[in-house]
MDAnalysis code that builds the backbone (N, CA, C; Angstrom):
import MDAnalysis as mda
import numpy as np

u = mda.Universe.empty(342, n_residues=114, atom_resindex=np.repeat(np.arange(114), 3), trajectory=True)
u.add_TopologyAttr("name", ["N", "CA", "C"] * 114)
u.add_TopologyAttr("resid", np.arange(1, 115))
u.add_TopologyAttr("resname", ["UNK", "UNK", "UNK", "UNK", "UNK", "UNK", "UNK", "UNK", "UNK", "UNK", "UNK", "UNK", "UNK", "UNK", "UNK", "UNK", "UNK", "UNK", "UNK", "UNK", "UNK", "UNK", "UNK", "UNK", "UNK", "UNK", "UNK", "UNK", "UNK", "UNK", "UNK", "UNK", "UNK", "UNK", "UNK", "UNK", "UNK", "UNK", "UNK", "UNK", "UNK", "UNK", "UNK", "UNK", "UNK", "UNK", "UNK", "UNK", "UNK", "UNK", "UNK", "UNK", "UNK", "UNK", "UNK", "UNK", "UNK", "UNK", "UNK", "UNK", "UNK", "UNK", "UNK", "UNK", "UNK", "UNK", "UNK", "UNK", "UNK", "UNK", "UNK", "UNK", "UNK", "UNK", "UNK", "UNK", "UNK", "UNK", "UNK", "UNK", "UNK", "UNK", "UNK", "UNK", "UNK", "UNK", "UNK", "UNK", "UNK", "UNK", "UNK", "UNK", "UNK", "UNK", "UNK", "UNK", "UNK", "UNK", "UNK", "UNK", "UNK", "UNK", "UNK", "UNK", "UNK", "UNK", "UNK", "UNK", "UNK", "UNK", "UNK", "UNK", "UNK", "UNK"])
u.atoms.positions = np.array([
    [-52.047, -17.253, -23.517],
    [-52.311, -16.673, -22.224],
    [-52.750, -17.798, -21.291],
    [-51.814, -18.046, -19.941],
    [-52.773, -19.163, -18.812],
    [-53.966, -18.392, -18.490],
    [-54.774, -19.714, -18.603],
    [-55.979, -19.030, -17.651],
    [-56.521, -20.021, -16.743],
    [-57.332, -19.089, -15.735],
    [-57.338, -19.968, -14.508],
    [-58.659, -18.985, -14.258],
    [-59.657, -20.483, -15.127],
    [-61.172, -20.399, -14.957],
    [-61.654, -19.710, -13.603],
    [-61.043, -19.769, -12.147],
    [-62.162, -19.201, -11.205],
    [-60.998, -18.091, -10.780],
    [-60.205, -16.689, -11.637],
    [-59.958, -16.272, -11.949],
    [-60.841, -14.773, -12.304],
    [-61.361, -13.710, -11.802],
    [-62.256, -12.808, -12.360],
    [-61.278, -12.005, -13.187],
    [-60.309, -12.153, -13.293],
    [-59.114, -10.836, -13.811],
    [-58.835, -11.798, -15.217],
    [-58.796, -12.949, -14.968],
    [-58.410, -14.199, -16.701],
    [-59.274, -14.363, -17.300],
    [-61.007, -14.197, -16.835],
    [-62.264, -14.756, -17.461],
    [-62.465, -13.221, -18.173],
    [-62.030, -11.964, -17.697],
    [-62.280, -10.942, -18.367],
    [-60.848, -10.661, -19.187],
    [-59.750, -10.790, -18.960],
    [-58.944, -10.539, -19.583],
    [-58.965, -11.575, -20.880],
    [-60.047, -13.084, -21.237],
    [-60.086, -13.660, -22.349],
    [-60.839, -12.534, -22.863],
    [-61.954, -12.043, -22.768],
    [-62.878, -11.496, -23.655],
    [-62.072, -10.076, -23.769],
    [-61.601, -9.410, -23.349],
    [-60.789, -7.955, -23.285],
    [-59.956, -7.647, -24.665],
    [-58.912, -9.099, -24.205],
    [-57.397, -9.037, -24.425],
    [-57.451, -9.119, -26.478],
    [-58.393, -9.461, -27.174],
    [-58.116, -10.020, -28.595],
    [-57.919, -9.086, -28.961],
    [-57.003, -8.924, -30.085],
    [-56.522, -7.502, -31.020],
    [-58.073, -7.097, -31.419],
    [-57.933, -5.932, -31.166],
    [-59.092, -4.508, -31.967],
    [-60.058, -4.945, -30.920],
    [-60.567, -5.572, -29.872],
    [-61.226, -6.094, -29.330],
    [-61.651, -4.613, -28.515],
    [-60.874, -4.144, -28.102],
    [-61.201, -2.495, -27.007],
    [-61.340, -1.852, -27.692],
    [-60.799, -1.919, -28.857],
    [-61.009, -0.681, -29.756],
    [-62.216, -0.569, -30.644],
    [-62.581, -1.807, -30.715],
    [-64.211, -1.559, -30.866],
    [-64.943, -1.252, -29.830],
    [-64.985, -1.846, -29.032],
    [-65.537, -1.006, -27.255],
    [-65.287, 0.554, -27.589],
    [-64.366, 0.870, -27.644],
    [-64.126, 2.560, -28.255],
    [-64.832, 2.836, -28.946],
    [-64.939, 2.772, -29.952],
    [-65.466, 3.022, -31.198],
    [-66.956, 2.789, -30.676],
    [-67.390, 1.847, -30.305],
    [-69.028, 2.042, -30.382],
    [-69.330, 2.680, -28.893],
    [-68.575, 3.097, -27.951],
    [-69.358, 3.480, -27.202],
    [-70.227, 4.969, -26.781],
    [-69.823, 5.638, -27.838],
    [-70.813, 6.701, -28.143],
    [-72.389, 6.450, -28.749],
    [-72.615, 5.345, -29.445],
    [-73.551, 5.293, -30.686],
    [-72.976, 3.877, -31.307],
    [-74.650, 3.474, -31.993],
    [-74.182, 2.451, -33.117],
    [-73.129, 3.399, -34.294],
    [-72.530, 2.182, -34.883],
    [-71.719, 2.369, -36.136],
    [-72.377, 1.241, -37.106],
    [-72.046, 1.692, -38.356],
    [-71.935, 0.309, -39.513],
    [-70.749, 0.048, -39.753],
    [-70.640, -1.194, -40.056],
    [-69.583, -1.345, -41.008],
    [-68.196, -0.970, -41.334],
    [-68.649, 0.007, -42.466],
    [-67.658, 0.663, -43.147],
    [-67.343, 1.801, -42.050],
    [-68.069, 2.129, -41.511],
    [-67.338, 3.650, -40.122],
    [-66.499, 2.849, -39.291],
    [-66.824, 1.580, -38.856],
    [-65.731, 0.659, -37.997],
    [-64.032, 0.427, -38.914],
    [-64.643, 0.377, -39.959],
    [-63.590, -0.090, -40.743],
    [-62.704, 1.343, -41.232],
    [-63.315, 2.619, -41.270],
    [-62.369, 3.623, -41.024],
    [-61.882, 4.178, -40.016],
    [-62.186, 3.647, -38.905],
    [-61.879, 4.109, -37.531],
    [-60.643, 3.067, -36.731],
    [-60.696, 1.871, -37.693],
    [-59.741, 1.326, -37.236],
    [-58.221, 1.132, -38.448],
    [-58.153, 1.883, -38.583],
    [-56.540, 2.015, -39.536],
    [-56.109, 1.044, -39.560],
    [-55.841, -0.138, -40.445],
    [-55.199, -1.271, -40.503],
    [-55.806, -2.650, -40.346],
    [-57.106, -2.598, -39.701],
    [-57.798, -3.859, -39.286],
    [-58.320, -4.608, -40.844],
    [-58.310, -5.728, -41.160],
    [-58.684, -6.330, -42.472],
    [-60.417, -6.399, -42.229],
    [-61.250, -6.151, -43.107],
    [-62.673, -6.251, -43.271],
    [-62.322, -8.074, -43.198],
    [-61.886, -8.669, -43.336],
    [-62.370, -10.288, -42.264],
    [-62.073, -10.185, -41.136],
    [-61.189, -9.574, -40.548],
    [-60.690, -9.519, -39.234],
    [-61.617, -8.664, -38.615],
    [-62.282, -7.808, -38.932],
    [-63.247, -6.515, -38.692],
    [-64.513, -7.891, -37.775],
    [-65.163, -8.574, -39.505],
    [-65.681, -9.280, -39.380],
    [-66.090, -9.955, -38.230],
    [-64.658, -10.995, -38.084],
    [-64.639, -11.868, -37.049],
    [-65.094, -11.719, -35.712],
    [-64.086, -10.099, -35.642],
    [-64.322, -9.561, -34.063],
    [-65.915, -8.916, -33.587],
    [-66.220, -8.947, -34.849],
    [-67.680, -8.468, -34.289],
    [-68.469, -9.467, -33.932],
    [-68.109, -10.301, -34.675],
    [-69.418, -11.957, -34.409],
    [-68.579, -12.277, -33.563],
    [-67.677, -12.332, -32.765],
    [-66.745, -13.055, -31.413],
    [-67.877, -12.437, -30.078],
    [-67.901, -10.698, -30.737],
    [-68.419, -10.231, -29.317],
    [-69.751, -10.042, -29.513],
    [-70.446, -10.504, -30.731],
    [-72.144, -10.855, -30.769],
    [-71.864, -11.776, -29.661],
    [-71.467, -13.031, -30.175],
    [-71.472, -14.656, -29.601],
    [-70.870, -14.494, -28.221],
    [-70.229, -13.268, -27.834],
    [-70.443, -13.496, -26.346],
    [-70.994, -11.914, -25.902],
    [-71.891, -11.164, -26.449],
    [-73.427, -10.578, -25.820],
    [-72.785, -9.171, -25.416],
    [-71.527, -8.745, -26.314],
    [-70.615, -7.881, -25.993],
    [-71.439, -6.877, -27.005],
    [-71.566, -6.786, -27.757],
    [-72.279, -6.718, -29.225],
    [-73.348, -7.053, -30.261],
    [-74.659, -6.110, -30.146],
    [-75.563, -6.836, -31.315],
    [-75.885, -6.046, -32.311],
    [-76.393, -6.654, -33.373],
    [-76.159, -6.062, -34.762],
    [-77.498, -6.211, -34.903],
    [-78.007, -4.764, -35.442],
    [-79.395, -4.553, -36.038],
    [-79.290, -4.543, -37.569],
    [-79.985, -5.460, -38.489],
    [-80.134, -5.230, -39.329],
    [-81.708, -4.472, -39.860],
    [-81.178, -3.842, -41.042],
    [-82.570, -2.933, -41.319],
    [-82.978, -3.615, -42.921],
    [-84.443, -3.760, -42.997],
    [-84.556, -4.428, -43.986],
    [-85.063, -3.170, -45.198],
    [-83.791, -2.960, -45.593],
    [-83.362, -1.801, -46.688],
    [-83.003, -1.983, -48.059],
    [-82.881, -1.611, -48.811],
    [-82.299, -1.952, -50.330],
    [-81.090, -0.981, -50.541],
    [-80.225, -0.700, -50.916],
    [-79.148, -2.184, -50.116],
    [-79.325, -2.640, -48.508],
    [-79.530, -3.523, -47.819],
    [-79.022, -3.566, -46.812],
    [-78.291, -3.164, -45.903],
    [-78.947, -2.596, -44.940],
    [-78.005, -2.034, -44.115],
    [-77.972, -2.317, -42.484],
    [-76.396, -2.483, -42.069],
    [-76.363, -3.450, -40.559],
    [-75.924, -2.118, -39.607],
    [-76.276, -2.531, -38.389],
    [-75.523, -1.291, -37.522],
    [-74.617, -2.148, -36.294],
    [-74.117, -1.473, -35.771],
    [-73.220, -2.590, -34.416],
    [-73.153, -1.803, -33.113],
    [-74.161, -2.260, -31.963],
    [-73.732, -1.209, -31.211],
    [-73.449, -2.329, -29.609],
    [-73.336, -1.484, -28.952],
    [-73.042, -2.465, -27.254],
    [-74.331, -2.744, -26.690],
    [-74.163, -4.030, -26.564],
    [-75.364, -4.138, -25.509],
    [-74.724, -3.822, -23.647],
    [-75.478, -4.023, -23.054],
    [-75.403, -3.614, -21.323],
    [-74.123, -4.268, -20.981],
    [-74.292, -5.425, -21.656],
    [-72.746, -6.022, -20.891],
    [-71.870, -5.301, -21.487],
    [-71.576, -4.921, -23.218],
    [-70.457, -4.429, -23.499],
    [-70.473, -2.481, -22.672],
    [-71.253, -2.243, -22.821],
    [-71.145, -0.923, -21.994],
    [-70.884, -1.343, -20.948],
    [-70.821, -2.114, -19.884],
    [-70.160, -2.421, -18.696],
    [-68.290, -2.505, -18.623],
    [-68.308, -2.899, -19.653],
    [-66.495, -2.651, -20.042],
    [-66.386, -1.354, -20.659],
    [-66.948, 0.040, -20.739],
    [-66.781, 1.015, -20.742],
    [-65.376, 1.786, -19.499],
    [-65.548, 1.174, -18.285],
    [-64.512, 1.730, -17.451],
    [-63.377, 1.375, -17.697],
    [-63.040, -0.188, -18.099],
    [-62.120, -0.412, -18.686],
    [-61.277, 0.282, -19.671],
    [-62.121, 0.827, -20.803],
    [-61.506, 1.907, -21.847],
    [-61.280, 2.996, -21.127],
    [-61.957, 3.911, -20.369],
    [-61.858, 5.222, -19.818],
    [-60.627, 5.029, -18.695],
    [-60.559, 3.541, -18.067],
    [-59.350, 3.719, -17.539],
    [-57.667, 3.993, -18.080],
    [-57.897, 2.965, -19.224],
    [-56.554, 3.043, -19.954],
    [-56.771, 4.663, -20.977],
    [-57.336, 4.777, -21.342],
    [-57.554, 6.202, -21.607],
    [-56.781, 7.160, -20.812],
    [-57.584, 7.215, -19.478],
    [-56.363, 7.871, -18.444],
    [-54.935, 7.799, -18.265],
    [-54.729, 6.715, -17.963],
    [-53.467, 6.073, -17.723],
    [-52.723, 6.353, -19.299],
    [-53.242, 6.215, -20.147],
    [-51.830, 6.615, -21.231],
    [-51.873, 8.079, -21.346],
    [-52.862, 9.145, -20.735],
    [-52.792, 10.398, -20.942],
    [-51.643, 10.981, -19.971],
    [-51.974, 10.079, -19.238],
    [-50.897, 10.660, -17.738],
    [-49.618, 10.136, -18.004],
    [-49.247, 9.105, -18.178],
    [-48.168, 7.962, -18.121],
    [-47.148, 7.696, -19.602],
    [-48.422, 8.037, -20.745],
    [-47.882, 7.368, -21.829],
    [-48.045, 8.714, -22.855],
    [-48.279, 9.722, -22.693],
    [-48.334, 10.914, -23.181],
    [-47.226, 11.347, -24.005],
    [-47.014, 12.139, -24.657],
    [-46.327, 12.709, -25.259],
    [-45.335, 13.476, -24.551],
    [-43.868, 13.082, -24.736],
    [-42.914, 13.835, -23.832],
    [-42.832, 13.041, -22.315],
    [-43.437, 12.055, -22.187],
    [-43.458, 10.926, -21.001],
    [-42.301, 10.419, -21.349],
    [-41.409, 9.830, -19.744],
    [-40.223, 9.343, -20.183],
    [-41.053, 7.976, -20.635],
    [-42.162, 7.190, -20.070],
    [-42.175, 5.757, -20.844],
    [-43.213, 5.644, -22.396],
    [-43.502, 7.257, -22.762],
    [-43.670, 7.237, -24.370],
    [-42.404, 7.584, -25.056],
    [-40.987, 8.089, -24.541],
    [-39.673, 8.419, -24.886],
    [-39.757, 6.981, -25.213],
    [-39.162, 6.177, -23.845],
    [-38.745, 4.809, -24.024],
    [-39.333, 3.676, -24.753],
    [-40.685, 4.209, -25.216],
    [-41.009, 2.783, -25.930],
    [-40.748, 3.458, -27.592],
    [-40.889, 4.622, -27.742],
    [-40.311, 4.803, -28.577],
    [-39.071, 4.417, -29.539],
    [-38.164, 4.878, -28.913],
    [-37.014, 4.287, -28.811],
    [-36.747, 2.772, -28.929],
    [-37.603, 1.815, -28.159],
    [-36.933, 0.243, -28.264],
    [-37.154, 0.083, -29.659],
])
């Protein structure tokens, strides 16, 4: 992807754009999750890849993880203020594929199809 640092649409579209990256924004923005609820909510994502994306959006303040000092151990993952600030972001595309990309839409026909 070019990016062009003084850019507000490229500096958010780096942190946005990584696979499962919104879809954890999804996923936690009701409530913390652990773990393993992330990892059934996302069909297909690898527990390293799970991993990764969570410490990507700790390390940029998208995401912090409470650990509880439990036997076994137990972590939770929820949004901090900034990641709830990309909340409209999800609720937008939310919209937009309900309207646009819906079921029986000619461009959910057509992507079908390719």
């Amino acid at each position: 992807m070019a990016s062009d640092e003084t850019c507000p649409v490229c500096r958010t579209a780096e942190v946005v754009c990584g696979k499962w990256t919104l879809l954890l924004i999804r996923d936690l923005a009701d409530d913390c999750s652990r773990f393993c609820e992330l990892e059934r909510s996302l069909a297909g994502i690898s527990p390293r890849t799970l991993s990764l994306r969570l410490r990507a959006l700790e390390e940029q303040g998208i995401v912090e993880r409470h650990t509880f000092p439990e036997v076994p151990p137990r972590v939770e993952y929820a949004l901090t203020e900034k990641g709830r600030a990309l909340l409209p972001i999800v609720e937008g595309m939310r919209s937009y594929g309900e309207e646009w990309l819906g079921e029986g839409s000619s461009a959910a026909v057509a992507l079908a199809v390719a």
